[in-house]
C-alpha positions in Angstrom: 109.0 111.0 48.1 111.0 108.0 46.7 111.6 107.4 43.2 112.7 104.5 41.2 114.6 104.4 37.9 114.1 102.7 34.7 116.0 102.7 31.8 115.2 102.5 28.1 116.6 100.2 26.0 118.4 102.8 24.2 119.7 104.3 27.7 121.3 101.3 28.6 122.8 101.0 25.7 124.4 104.3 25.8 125.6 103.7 29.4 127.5 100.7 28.3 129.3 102.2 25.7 130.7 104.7 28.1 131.2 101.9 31.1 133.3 100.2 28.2 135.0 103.4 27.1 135.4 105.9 29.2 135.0 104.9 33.3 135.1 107.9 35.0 132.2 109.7 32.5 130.4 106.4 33.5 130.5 106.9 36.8 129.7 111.1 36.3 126.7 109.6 34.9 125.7 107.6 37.5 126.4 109.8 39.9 123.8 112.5 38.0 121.3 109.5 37.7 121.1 109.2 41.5 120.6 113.0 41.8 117.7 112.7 39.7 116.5 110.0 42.0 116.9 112.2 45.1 115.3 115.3 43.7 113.9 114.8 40.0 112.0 118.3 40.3 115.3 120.3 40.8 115.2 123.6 39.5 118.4 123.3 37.1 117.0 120.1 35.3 115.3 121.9 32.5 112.3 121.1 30.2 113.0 119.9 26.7 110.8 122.0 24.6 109.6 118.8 22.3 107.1 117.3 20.3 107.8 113.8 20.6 108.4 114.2 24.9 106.9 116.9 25.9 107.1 116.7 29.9 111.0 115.3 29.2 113.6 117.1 31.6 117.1 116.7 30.8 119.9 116.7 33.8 123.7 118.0 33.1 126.9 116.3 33.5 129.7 118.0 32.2 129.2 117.6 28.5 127.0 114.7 28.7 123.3 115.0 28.7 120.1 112.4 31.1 117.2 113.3 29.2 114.3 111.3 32.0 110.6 111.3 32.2 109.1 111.3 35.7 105.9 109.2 35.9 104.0 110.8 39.4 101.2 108.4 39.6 103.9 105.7 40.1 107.1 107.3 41.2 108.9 106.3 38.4 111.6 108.3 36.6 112.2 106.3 33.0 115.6 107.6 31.9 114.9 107.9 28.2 118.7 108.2 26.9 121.9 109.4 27.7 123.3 111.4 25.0 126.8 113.7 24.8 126.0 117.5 24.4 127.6 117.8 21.2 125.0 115.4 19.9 121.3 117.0 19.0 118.4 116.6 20.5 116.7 115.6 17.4 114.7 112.3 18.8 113.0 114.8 21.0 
């Protein structure tokens, strides 16, 4: 099953900041977002437990943080931010 990705506003943002900052967590991040795309069901990406997002998963990468949102109907994964670990999950 193929997917395709689509980013929030606020993800995008995010992923600039670190293209402009740091290029090698950049690219980590990248690299996660097209291991989501290959297997977006994969065990280790966990469930937030969350009012707001509900069926969110989040992925790891190193001490960074993909929360996504897999729409089946369409195969679409909508990454909904990209957020470092030591930041809270509060938004969701």
């Amino acid at each position: 099953m193929s997917f395709n990705i689509i980013y929030t506003k606020k993800a995008l943002k995010n992923l600039n900041k670190y293209k402009k900052k740091n290029k090698t967590v950049y690219k980590q991040l990248k690299e996660g977002i097209y291991k989501i795309e290959k297997n977006p069901y994969k065990s280790s990406n966990k469930q937030l437990e969350s009012i707001r997002c509900p069926k969110c998963k989040r992925h790891k990468v190193g001490n960074y943080r993909i929360v996504y949102y897999i729409h089946t109907k369409s195969n679409i994964i909508e990454i909904q931010n990209v957020i470092a670990r030591k930041s809270d999950y509060n938004e969701y």
